[in-house]
LUMMARMI-622004 format. One record per residue: x, y, z of N, C-alpha, C in turn; residue number from 1. Coordinates in Angstrom, 3 decimals, always signed. Layout:
BEGIN
       n_x       n_y       n_z      ca_x      ca_y      ca_z       c_x       c_y       c_z   nr
         X         Y         Z         X         Y         Z         X         Y         Z  NUM
...
END
This chain:
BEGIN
       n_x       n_y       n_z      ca_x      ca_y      ca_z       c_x       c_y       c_z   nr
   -70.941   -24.978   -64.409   -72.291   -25.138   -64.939   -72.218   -25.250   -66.468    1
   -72.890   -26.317   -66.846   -73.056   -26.601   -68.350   -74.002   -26.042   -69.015    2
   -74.778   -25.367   -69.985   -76.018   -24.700   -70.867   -75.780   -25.458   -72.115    3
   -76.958   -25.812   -72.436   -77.187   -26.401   -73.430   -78.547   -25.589   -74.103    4
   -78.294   -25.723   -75.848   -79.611   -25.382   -76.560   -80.328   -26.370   -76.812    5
   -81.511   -26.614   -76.446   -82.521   -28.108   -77.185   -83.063   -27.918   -78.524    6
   -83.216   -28.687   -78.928   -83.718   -28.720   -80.411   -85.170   -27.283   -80.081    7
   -85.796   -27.663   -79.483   -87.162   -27.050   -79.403   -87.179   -25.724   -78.908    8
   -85.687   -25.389   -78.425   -85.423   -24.185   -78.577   -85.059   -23.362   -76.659    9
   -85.431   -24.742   -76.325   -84.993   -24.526   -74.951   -84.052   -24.501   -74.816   10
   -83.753   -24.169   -73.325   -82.090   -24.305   -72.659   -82.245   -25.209   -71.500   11
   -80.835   -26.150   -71.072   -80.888   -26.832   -70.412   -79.292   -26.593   -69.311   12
   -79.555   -26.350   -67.894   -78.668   -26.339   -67.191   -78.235   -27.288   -66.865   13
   -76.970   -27.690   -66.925   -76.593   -28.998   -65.779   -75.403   -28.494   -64.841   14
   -75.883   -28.401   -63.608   -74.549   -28.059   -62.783   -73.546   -28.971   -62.259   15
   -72.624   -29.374   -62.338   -71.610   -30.464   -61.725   -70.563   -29.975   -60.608   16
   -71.373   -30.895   -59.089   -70.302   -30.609   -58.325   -69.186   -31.289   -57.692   17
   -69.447   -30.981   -55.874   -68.441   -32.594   -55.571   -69.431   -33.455   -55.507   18
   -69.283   -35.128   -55.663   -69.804   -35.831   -55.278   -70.388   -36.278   -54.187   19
   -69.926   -35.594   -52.885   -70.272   -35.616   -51.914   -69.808   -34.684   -51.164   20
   -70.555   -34.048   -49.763   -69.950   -33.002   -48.471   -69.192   -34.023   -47.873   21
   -68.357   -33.193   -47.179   -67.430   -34.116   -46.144   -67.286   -33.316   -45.403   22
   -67.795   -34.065   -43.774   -67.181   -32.740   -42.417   -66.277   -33.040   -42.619   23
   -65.800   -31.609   -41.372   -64.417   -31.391   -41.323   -64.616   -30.498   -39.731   24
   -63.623   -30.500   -39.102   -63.456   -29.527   -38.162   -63.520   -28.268   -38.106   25
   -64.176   -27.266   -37.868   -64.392   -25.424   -38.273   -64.501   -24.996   -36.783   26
   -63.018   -24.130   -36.488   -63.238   -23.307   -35.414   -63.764   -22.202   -35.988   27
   -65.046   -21.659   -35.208   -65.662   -20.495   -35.252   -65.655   -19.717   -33.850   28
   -64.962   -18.416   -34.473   -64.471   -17.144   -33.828   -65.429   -16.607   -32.932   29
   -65.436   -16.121   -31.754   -66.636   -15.751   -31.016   -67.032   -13.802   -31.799   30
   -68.591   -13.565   -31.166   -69.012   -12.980   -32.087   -68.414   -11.486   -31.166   31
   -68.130   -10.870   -32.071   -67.746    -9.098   -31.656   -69.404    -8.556   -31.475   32
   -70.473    -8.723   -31.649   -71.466    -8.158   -31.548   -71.936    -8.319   -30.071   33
   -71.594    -9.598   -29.638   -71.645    -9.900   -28.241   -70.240    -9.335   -26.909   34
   -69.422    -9.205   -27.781   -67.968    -8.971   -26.655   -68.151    -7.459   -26.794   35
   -69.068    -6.905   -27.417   -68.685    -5.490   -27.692   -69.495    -4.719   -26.215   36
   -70.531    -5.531   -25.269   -70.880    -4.952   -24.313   -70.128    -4.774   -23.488   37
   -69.081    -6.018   -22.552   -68.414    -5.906   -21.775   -67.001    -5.009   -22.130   38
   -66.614    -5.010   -23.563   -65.370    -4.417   -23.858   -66.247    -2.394   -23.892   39
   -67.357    -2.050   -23.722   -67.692    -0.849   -23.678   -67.859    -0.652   -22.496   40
   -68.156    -1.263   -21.671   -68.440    -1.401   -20.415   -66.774    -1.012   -19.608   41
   -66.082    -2.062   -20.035   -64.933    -1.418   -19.181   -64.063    -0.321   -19.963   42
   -64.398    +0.352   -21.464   -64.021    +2.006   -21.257   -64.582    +2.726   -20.446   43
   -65.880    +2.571   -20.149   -66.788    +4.104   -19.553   -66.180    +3.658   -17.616   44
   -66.118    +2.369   -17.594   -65.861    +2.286   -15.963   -64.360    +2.410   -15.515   45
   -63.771    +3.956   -14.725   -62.729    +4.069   -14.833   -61.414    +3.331   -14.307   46
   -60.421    +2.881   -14.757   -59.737    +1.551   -14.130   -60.057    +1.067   -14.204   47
   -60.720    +0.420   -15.197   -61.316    -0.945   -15.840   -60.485    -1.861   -16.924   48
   -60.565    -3.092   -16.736   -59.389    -3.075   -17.791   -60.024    -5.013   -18.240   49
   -60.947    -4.708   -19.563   -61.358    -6.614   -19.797   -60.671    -7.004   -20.953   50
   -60.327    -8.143   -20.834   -59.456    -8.696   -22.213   -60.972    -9.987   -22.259   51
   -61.006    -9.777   -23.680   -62.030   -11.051   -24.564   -61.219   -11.792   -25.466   52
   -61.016   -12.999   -25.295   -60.319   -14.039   -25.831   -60.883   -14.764   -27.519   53
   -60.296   -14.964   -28.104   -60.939   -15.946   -29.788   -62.142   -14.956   -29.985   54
   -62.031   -13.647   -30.115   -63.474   -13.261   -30.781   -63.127   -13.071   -31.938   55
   -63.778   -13.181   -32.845   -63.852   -12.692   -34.376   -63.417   -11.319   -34.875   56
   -62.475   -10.783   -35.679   -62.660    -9.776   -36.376   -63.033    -9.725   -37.763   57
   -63.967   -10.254   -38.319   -64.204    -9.628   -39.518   -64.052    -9.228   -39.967   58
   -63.155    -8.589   -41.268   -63.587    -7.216   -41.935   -64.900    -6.522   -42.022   59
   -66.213    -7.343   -42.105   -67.571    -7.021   -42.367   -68.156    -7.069   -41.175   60
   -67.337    -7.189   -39.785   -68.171    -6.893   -39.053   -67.576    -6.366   -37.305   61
   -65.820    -5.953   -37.590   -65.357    -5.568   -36.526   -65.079    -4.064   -36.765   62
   -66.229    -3.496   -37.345   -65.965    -1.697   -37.333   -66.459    -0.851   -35.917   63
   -66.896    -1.766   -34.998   -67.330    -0.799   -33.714   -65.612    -0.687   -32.972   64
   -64.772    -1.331   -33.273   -63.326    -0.846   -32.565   -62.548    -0.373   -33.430   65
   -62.982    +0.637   -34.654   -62.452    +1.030   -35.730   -63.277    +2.329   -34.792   66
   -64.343    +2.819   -34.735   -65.113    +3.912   -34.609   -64.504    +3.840   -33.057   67
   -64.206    +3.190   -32.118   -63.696    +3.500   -30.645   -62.739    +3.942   -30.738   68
   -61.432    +3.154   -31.440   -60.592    +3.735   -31.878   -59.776    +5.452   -31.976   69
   -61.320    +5.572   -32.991   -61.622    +7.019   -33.696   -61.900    +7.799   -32.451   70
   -62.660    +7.162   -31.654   -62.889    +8.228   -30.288   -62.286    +8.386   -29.499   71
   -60.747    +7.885   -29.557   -59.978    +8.059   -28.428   -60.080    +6.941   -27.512   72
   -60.303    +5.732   -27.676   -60.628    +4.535   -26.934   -59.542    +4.023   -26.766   73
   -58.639    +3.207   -25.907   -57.906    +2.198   -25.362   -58.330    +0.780   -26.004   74
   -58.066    +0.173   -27.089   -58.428    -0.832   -27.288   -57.786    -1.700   -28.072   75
   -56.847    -2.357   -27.599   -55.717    -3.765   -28.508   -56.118    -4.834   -28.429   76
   -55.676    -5.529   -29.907   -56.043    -6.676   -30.212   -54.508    -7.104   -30.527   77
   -54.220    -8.794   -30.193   -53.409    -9.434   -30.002   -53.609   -10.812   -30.377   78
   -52.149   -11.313   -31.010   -52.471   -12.734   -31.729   -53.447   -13.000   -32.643   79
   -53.197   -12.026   -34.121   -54.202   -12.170   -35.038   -53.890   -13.280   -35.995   80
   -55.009   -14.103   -36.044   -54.757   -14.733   -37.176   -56.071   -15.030   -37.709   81
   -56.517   -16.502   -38.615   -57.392   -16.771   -39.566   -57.808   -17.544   -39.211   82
   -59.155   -17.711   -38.758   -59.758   -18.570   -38.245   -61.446   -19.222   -39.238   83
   -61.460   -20.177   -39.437   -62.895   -20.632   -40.754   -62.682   -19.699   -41.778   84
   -61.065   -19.088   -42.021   -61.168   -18.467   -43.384   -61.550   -16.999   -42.930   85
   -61.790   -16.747   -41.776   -62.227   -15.607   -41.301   -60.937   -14.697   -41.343   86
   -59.994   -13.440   -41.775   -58.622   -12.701   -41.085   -59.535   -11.751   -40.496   87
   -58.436   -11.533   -39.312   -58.774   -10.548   -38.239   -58.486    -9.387   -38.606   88
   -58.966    -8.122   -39.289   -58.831    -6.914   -39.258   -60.044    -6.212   -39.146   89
   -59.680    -4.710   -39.473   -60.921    -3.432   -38.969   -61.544    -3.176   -40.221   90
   -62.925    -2.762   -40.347   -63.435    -2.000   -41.190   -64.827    -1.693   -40.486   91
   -65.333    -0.279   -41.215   -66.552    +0.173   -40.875   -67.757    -0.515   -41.003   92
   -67.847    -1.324   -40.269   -69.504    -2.329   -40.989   -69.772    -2.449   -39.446   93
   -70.905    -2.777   -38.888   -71.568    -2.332   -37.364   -72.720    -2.125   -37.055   94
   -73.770    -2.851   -37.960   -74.536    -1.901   -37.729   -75.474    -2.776   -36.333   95
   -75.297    -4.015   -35.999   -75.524    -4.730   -34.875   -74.956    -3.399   -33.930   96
   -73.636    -3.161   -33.696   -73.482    -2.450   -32.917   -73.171    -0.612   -32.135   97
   -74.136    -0.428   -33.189   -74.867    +0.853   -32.876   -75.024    +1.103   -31.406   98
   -76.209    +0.586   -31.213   -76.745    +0.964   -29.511   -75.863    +1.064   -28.862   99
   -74.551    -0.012   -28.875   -73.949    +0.477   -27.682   -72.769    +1.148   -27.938  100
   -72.293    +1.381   -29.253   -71.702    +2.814   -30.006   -72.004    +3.900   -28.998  101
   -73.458    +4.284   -29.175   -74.243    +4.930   -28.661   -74.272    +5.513   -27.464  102
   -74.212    +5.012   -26.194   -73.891    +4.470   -25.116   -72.555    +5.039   -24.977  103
   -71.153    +4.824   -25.099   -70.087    +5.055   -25.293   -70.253    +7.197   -25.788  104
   -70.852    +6.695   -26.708   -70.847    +8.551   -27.303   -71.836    +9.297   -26.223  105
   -72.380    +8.554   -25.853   -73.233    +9.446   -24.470   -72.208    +9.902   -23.537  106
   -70.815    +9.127   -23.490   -70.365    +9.343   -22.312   -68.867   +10.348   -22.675  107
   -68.586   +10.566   -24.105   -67.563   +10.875   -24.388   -68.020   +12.291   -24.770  108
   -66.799   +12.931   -25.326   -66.784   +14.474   -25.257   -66.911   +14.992   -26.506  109
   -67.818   +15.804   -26.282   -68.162   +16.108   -28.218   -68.840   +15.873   -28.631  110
   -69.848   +16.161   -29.830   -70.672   +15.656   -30.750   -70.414   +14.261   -31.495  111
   -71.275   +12.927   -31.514   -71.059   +11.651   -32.098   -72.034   +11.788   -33.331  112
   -71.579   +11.724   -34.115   -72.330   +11.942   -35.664   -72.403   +10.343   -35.848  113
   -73.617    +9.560   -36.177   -74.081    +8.330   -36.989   -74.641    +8.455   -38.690  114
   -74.359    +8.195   -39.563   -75.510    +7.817   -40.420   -75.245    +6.771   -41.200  115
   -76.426    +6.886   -41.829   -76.714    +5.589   -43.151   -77.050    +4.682   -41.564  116
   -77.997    +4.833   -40.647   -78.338    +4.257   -40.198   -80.090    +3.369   -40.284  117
   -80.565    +3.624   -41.586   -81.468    +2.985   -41.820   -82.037    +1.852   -41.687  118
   -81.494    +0.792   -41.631   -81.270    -0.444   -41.063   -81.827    -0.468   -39.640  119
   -81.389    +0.005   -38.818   -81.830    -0.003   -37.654   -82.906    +0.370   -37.321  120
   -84.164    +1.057   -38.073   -85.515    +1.298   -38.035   -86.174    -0.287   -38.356  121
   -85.314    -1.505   -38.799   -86.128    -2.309   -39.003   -85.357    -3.830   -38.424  122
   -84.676    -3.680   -37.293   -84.282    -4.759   -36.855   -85.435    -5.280   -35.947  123
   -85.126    -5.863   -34.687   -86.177    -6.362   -33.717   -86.930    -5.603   -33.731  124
   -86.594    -4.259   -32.997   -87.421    -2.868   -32.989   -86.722    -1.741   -33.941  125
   -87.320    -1.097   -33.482   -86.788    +0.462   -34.291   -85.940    +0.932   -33.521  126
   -84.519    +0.377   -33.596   -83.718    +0.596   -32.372   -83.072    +1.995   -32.748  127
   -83.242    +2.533   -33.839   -82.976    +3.594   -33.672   -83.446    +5.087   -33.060  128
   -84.973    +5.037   -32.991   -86.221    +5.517   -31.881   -85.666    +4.947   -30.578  129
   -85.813    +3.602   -30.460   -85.235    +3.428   -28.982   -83.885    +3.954   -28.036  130
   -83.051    +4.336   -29.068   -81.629    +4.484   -28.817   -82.175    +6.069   -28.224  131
   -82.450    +6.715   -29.215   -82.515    +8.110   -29.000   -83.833    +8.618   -27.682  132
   -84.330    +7.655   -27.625   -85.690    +8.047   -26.824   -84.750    +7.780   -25.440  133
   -84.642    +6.447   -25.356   -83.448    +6.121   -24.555   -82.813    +7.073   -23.684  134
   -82.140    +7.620   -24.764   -80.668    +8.370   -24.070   -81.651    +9.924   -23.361  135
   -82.395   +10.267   -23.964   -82.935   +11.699   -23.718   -83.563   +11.262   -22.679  136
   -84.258   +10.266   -22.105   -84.784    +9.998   -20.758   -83.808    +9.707   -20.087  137
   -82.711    +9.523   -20.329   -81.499    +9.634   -19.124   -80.625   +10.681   -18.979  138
   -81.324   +11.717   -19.688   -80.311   +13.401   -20.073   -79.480   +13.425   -21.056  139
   -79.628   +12.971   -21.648   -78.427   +12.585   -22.879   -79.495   +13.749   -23.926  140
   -78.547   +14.919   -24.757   -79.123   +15.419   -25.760   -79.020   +14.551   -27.355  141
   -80.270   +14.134   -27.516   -80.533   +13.438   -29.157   -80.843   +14.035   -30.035  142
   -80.069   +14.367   -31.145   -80.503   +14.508   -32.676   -81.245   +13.202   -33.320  143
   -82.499   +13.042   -34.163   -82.451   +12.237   -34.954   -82.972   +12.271   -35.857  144
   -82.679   +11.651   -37.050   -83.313   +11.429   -38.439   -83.639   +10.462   -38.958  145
   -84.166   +10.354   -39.883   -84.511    +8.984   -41.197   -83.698    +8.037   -40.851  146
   -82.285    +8.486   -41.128   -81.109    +7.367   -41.022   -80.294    +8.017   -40.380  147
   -80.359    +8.966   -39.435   -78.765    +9.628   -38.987   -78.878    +9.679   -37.304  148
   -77.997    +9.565   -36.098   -78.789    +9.898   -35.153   -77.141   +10.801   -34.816  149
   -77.306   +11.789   -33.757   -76.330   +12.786   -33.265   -76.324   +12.654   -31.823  150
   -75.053   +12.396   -31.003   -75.735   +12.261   -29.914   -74.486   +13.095   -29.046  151
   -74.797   +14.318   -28.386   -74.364   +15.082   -27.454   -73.719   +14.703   -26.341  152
   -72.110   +14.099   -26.531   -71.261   +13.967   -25.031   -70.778   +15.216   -24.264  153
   -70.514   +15.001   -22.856   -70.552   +15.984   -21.856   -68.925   +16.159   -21.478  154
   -68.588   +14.559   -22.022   -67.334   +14.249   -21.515   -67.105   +13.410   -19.971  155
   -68.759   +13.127   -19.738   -68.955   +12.620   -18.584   -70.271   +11.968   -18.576  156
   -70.657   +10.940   -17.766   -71.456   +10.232   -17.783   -73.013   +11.029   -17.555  157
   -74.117   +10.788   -18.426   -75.500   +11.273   -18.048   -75.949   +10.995   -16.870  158
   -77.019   +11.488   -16.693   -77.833   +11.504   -15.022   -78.240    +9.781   -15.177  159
   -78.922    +9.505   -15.870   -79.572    +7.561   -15.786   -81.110    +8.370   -15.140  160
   -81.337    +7.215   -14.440   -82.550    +7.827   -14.136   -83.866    +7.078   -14.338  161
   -83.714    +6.582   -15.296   -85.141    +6.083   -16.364   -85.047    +4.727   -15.926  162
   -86.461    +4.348   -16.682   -87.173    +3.292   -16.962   -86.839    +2.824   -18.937  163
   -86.239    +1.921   -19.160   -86.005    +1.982   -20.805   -86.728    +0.882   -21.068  164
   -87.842    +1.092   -22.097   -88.617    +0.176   -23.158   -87.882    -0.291   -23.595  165
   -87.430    -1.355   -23.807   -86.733    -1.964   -25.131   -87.325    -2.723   -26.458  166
   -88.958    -2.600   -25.851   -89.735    -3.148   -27.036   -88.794    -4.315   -27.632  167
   -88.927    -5.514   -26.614   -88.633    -7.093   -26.989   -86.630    -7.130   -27.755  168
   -86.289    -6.524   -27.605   -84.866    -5.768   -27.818   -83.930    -6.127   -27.335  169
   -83.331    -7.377   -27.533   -82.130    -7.670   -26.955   -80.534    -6.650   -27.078  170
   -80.348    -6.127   -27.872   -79.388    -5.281   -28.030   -79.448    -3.801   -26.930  171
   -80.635    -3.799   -27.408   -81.591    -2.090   -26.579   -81.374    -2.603   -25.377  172
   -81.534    -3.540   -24.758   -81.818    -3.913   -23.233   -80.049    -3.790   -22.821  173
   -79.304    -5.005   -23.334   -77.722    -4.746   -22.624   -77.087    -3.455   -22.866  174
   -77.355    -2.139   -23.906   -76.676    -1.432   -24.194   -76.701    -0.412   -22.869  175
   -78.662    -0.540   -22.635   -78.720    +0.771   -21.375   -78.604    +0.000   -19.938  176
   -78.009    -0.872   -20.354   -77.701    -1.688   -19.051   -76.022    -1.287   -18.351  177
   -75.659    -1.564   -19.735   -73.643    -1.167   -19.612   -74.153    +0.114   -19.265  178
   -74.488    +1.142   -19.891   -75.018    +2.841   -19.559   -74.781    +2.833   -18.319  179
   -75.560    +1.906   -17.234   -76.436    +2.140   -16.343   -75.163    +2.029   -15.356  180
   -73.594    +1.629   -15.521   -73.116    +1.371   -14.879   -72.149    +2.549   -14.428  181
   -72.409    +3.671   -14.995   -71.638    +4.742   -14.718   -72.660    +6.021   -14.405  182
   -74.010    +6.050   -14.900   -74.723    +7.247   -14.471   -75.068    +7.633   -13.433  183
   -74.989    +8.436   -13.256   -74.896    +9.250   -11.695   -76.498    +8.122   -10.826  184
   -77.712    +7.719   -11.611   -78.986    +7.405   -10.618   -78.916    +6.091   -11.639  185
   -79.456    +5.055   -11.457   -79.106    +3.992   -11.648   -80.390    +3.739   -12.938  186
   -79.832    +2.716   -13.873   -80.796    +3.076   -15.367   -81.881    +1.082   -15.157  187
   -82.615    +1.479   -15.397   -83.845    -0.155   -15.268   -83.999    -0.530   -17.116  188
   -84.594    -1.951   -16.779   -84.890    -1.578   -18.531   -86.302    -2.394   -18.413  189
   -87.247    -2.206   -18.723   -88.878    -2.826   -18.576   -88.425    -4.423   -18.715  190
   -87.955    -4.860   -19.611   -88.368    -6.135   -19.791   -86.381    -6.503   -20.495  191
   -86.061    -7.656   -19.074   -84.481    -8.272   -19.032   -84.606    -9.862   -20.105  192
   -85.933   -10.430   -20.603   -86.194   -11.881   -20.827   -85.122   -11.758   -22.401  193
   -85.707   -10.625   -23.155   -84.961   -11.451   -24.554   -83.809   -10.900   -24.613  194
   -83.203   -11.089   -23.586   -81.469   -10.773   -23.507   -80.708   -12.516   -24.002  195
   -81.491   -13.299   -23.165   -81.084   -14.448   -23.667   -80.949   -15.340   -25.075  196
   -81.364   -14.348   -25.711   -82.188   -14.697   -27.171   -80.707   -14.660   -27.947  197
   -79.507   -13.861   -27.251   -78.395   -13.509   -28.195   -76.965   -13.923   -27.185  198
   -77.797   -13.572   -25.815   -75.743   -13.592   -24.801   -77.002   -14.278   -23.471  199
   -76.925   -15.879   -23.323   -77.324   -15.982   -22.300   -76.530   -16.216   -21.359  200
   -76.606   -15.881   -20.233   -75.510   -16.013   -18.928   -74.784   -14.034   -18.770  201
   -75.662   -13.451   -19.918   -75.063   -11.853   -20.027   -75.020   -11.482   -18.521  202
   -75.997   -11.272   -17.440   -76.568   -10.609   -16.349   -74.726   -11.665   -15.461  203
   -74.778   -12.806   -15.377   -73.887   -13.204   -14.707   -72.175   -12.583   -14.755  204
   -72.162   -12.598   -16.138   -70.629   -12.411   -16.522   -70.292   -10.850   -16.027  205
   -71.762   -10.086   -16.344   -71.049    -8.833   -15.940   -70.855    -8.462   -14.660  206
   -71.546    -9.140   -13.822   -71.505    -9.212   -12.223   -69.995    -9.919   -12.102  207
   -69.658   -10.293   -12.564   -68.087   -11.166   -12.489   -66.931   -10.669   -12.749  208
   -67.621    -9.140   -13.663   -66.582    -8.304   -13.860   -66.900    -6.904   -13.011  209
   -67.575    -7.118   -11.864   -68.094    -6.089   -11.209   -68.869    -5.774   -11.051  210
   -69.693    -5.734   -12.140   -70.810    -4.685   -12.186   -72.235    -5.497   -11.130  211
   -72.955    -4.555   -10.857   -73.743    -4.845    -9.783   -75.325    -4.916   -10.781  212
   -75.693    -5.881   -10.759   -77.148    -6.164   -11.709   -78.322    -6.790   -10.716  213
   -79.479    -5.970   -10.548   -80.069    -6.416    -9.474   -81.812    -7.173   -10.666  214
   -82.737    -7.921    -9.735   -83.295    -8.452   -10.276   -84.192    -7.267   -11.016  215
   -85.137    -7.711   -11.853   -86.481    -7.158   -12.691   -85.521    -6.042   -13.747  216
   -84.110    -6.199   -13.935   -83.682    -5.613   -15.218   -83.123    -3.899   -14.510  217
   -82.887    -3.753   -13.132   -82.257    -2.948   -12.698   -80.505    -2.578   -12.839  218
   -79.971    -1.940   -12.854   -78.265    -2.004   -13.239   -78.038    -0.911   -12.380  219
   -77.060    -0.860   -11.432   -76.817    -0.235   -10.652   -75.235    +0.153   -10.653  220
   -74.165    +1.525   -10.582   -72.828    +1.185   -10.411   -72.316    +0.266    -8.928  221
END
């Protein structure tokens, strides 16, 4: 960028770039925000075992298998390389994948501490109200705050049970769906439509990996 002074006391920008765009070919990495249901899905289901092919690791956005990791999770990645400039490694950034963080810490042993979860009061919904309302209608004990939520594992899967609002919630809807596949009474979610909005063909694939998904947003083991 060029700046110039004008006589009259102005300034004048001139920016110089390329002369023209030129395509080019860009493989783009599939998204971890989406592979992160079925890859939670087969920790909580025992003898489960899914491999997800070309997904993305980000630095800025593959921290939900940095935090599984942390929990004692089973989870390898293989054949890393660079894809649109993208390298495949871990860091804490996630906040897409909270809910089904969430989900996972319902089922594991111990106290799951979240924060700096603020963000999530203002995505689709207030998925952070939903998460926690969520889990406590399926027996799950919830802490929550401003930005922090706490969520009480047994070391074993909650009762299920419920009916889950997802208030138009595509994330909220698949998270208590994977849930739904290990709780002792089987988990519903009001409304299955804006699932498609992010993973359409979701309801199929997981039936393909087992899981039993019946119509009006029911999930059954």
């Amino acid at each position: 960028m060029i700046v110039e002074d004008l006589p009259d006391g102005a300034r004048a920008a001139t920016v110089v770039g390329q002369p023209e765009l030129l395509a080019r070919d860009v493989a783009v990495p599939g998204d971890i925000s989406s592979a992160a249901f079925p890859l939670v899905a087969a920790l909580l289901v025992p003898g489960s075992r899914v491999t997800v092919r070309n997904v993305g690791l980000n630095p800025l956005r593959a921290g939900l298998l940095e935090a599984l990791h942390l929990m004692g999770a089973s989870v390898l990645h293989d054949s890393r390389r660079v894809e649109a400039g993208e390298p495949a490694d871990l860091a804490p950034a996630m906040i897409d994948e909270y809910p089904i963080l969430a989900m996972a810490a319902a089922c594991a042993e111990g106290v799951t501490r979240m924060h700096g979860l603020g963000e999530l009061r203002v995505k689709e919904s207030d998925r952070l109200a939903a998460i926690a309302r969520g889990l406590a209608a399926c027996g799950v004990k919830v802490e929550e705050g401003e930005d922090w939520l706490a969520v009480h594992g047994t070391g074993r899967p909650p009762k299920g049970g419920a009916t889950i609002a997802v208030h138009l919630d595509h994330r909220i809807a698949m998270a208590f769906l994977v849930l739904g596949q290990v709780t002792a009474e089987p988990i519903a979610i009001d409304d299955a439509g804006p699932i498609d909005t992010s993973f359409p063909g979701f309801a199929g694939l997981m039936r393909g990996l087992g899981a039993v998904v019946e119509g009006g947003g029911g999930f059954t083991p």
